[in-house]
C-alpha positions in Angstrom: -28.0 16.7 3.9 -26.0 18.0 1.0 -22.9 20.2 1.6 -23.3 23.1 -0.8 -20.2 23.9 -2.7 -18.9 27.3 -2.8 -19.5 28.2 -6.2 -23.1 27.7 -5.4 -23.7 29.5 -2.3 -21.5 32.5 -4.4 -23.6 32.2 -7.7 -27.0 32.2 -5.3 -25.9 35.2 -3.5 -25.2 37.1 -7.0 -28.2 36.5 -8.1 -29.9 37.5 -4.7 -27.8 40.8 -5.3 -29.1 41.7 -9.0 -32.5 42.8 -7.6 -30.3 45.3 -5.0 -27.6 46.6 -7.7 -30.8 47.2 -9.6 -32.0 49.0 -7.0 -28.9 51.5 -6.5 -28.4 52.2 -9.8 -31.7 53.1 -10.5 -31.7 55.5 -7.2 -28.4 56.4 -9.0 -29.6 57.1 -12.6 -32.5 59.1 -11.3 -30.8 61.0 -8.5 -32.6 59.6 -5.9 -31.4 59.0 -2.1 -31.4 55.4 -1.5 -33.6 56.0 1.8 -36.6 57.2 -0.2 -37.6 53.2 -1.2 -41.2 54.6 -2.9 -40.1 56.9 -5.2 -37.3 54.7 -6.7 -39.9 51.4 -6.8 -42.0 53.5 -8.7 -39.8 53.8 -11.6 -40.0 49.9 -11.9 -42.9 48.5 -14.0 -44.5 45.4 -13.2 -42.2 43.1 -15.0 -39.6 44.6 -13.3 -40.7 43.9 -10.0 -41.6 40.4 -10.9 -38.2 39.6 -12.8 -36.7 40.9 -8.9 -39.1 38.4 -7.1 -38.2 35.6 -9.7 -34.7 36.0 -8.9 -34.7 35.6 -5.3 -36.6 32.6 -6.1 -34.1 31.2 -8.3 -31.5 31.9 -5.4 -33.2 30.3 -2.8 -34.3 27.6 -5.3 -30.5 27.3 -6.4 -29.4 26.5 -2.1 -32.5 23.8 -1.9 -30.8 22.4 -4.7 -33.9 22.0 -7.3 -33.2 21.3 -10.9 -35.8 24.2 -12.2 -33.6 27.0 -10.4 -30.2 25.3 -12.3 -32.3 26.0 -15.5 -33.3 28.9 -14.7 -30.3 30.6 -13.6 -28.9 29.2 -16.9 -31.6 30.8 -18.6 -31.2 34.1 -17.1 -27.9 34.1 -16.9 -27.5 34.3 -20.0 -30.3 36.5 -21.0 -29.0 38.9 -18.3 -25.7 39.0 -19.9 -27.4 39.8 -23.3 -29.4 42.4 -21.7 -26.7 44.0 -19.5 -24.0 43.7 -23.1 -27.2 45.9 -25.2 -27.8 48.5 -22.6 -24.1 49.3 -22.1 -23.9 49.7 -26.0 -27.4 51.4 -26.2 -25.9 54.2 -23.4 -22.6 54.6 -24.9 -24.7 55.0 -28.3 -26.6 57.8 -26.4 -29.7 55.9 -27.4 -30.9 54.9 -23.6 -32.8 56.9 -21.4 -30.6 56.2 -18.7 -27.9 58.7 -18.2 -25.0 56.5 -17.0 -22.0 57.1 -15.3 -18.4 55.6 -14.5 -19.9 53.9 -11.1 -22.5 52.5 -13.1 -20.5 50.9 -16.0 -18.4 49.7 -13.4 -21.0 47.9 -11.4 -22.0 46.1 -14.6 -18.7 45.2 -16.2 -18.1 43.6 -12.9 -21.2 41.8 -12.8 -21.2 40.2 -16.2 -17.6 39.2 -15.4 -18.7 37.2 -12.5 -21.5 35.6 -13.9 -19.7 34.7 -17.2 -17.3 33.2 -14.9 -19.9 31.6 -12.7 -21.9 30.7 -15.9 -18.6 28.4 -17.5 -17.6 27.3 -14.3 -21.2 25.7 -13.3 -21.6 24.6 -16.3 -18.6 22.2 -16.8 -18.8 21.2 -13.9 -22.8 20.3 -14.3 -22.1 18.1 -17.4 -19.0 16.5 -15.4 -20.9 15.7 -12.2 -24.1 16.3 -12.1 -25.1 18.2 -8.7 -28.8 18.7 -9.4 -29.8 15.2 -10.6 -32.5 13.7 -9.1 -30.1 10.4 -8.1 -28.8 12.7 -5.4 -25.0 12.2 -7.0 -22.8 14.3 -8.0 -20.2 17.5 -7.0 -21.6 18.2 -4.2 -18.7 16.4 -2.6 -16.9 12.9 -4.1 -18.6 10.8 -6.5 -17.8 7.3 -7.2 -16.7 6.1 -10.7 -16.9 2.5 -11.6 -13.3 2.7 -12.5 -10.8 -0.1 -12.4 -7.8 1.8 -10.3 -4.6 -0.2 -9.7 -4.1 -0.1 -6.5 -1.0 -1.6 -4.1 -1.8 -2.4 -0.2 0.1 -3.9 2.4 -0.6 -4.1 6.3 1.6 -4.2 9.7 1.8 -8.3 9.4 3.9 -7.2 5.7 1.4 -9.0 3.8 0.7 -7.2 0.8 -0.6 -7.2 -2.9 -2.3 -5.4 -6.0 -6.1 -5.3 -7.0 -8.3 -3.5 -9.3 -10.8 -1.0 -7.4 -14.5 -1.4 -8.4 -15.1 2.8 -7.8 -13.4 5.4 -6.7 -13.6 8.8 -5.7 -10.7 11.2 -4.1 -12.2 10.3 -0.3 -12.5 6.2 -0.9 -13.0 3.4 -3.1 -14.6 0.2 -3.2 -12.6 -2.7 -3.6 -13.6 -6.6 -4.4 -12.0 -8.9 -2.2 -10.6 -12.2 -3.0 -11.0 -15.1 -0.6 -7.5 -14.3 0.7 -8.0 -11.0 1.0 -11.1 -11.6 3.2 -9.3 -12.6 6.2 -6.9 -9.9 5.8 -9.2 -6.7 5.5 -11.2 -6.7 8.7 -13.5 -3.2 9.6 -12.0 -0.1 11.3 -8.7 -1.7 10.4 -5.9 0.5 8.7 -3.7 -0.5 5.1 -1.0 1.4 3.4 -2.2 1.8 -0.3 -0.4 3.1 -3.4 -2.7 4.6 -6.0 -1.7 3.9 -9.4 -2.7 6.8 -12.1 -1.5 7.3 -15.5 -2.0 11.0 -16.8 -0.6 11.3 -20.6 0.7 7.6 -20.4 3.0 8.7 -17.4 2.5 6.6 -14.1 1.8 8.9 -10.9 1.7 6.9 -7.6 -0.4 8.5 -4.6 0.3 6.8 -0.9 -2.5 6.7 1.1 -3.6 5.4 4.6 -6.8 3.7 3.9 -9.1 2.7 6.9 -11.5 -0.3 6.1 -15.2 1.4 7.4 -17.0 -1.7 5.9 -17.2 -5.2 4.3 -20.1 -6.0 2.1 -21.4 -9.1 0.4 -23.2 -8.8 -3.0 -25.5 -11.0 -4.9 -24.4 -12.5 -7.9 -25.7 -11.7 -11.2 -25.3 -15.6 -12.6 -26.6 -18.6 -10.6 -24.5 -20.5 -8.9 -22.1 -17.8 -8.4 -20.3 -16.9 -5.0 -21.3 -13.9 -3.5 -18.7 -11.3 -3.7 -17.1 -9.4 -0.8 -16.4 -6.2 -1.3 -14.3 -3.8 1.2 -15.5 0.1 1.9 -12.4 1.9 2.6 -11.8 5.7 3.4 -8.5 7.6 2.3 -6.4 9.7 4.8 -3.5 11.1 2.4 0.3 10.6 3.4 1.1 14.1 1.4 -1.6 15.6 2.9 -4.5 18.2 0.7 -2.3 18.5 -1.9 -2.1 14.7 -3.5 -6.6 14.7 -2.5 -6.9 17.9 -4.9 -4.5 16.0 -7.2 -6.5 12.8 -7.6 -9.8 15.0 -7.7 -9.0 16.7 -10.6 -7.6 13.9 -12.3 -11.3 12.2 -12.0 -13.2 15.4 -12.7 -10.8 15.9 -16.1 -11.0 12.0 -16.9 -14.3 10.8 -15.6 -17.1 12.5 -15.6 -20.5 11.5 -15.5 -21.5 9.0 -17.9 -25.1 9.5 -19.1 -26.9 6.7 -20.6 -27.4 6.5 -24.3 -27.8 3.9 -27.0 -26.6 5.3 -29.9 -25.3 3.5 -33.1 -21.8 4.8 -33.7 -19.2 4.4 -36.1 -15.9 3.5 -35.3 -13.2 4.2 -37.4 -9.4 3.2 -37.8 -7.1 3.4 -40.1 -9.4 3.9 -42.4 -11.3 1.2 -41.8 -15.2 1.4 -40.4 -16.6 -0.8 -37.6 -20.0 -0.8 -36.3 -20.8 -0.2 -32.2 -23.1 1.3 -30.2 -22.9 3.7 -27.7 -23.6 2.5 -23.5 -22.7 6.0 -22.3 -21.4 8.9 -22.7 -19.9 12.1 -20.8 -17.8 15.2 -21.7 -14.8 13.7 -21.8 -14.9 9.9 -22.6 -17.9 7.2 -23.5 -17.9 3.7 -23.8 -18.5 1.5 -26.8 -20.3 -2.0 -26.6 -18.2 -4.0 -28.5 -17.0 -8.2 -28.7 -14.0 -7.3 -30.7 -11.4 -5.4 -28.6 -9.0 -2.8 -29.9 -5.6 -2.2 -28.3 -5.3 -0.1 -25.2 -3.4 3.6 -26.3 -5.4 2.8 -30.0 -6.4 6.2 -31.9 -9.8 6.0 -33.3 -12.6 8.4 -34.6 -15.9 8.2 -33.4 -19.0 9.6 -35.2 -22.9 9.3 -34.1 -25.7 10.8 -35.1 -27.6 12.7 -32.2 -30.8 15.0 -31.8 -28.9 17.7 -33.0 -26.9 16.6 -35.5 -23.7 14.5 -36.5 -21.0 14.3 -33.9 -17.5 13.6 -34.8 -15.0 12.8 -32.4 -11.1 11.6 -32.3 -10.6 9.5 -29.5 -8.0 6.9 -27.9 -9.3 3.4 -26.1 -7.8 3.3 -22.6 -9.7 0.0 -21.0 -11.1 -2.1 -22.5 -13.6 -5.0 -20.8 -13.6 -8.3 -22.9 -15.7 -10.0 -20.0 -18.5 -7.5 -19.7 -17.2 -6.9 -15.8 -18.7 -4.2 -13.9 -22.0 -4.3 -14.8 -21.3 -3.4 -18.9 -21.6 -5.4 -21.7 -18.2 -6.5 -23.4 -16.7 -3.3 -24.9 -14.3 -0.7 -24.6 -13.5 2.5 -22.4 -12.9 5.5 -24.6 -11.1 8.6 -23.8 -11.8 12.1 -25.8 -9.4 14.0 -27.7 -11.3 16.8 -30.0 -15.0 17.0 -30.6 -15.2 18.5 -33.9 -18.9 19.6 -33.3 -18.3 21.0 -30.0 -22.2 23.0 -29.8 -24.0 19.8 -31.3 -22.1 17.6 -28.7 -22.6 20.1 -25.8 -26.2 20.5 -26.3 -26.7 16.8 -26.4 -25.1 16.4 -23.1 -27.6 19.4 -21.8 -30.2 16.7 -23.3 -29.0 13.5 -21.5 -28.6 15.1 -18.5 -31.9 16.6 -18.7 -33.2 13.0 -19.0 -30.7 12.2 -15.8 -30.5 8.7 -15.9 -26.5 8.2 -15.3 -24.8 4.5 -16.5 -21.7 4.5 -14.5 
């Protein structure tokens, strides 16, 4: 079973509380005790009542974790913040027939704050990780990446070397093992490993104690290909939560979900235009199917044509993948720097992950 994250047990009880801040300030408006439930349900009309039920719904739906309620409390959320913004503005206009007072602006300014917040928060996050995708991925707690990781590891025999992880998330990675390396990493053993990161082209190194919880053998994708062993291996962090929050949002700012697309795209440097086609795409990087490979730190701009409209983008190639290695075609793995169309590109994202079929 899914752990629910914070955010959406808070934003779920929120909405569960609209229908009872409704409640008291309608008792308030009208001067009614709270005790006398009839006479203050009479002043709803039936839309009212059935906007109240549909929110509960939403709430519960929201904990069960079903995509409708995510749209839905998009949806409202917004419209609610619309509505709450005209009927402040309509009482301080003296145009409502609501006769409001300081508790009751109050209750409302706080409200909107919080679901704004809750609103931009779920959002991002959303687009980054998807946790109401069918696939059953997402931020619920780590995803995995298919990210190639530098990583160092030695053991108590002082044997030791450097690989590329396969994915990674801040609670484990999967790592292919060479034939050497098969002898060495046994199950429920334990490795010292050095995560290497670069953030703004500056290496940060993260120690880790990583414990071996499997060793799996996959098929190869060409005949006549050797089966490749791959390790399962959980992280236990030498500097303790604060290098696990580190490396989480390091992959939540640099990797988020990649949705699937296939897109023609421009590419452009120094002036100069090249032809490529989009293989994925996410909020904060894509990659670009491409034979010829640009230089790793390059500065490019990107432009595609979506649903919606044109998107420009500049952008900087941080991997590239010259032998079509884990599971792409040949191309190259493209960071984002500025999305000049930042609605057109957002709503596109809404789109693919609508369609929620994610290419790692």
């Amino acid at each position: 079973m899914k752990r629910i994250p914070i955010i959406i047990i808070i934003s779920s009880t929120l909405i569960a509380f609209i229908p009872v801040l409704g409640f008291i300030l309608v008792a308030h408006s009208k001067m009614i005790p709270v005790s006398e439930f009839s006479r203050i349900i009479s002043h709803y009309n039936i839309f009212q009542l059935l906007f109240n039920v549909f929110l509960i719904a939403v709430a519960i739906g929201m904990l069960r974790i079903q995509k409708w309620s995510f749209i839905s409390f998009i949806v409202l959320g917004v419209c609610f913040l619309i509505y709450s913004i005209i009927l402040i503005s309509l009482s301080l206009l003296g145009l409502s027939s609501y006769e409001f007072h300081v508790f009751d602006y109050t209750i409302l300014l706080v409200i909107i704050s919080v679901l704004f917040a809750s609103l931009a928060y779920i959002i991002r996050k959303e687009l980054s990780m998807p946790y109401f995708s069918i696939l059953g991925r997402g931020w619920r707690l780590s995803r995995r990446e298919s990210l190639p990781i530098k990583i160092e590891w030695n053991n108590d025999l002082g044997q030791k070397g450097y690989c590329l992880t396969e994915n990674i998330s801040s609670k484990g990675c999967l790592l292919p093992l060479t034939e050497s390396m098969e002898i060495i990493f046994l199950p429920y053993t334990e490795i010292e490993i050095k995560l290497y990161f670069y953030e703004n082209h500056i290496l940060k190194v993260i120690p880790v104690i990583g414990t071996i919880l499997r060793i799996e053998e996959t098929l190869p994708v060409v005949l006549n290909q050797e089966a490749i062993a791959k390790a399962g291996i959980i992280f236990k962090y030498v500097n303790g939560r604060k290098d696990e929050k580190w490396v989480s949002n390091f992959l939540d700012e640099k990797y988020s979900a990649r949705y699937a697309t296939d897109l023609i795209a421009s590419l452009i440097q120094n002036d100069i235009t090249m032809s490529t086609r989009l293989f994925n795409l996410s909020r904060t990087g894509m990659y670009l199917i491409r034979d010829e490979m640009l230089p790793e730190k390059t500065e490019v701009i990107v432009e595609f044509n979506t649903n919606f409209g044109r998107v420009s983008c500049n952008a900087q190639v941080v991997w590239t993948n010259p032998k079509g290695l884990y599971d792409k075609p040949p191309g190259m793995g493209i960071q984002i720097l500025k999305v000049h169309q930042y609605i057109k590109f957002t709503i596109y994202l809404f789109y693919l992950a609508y369609l929620d079929e994610v290419r790692r």
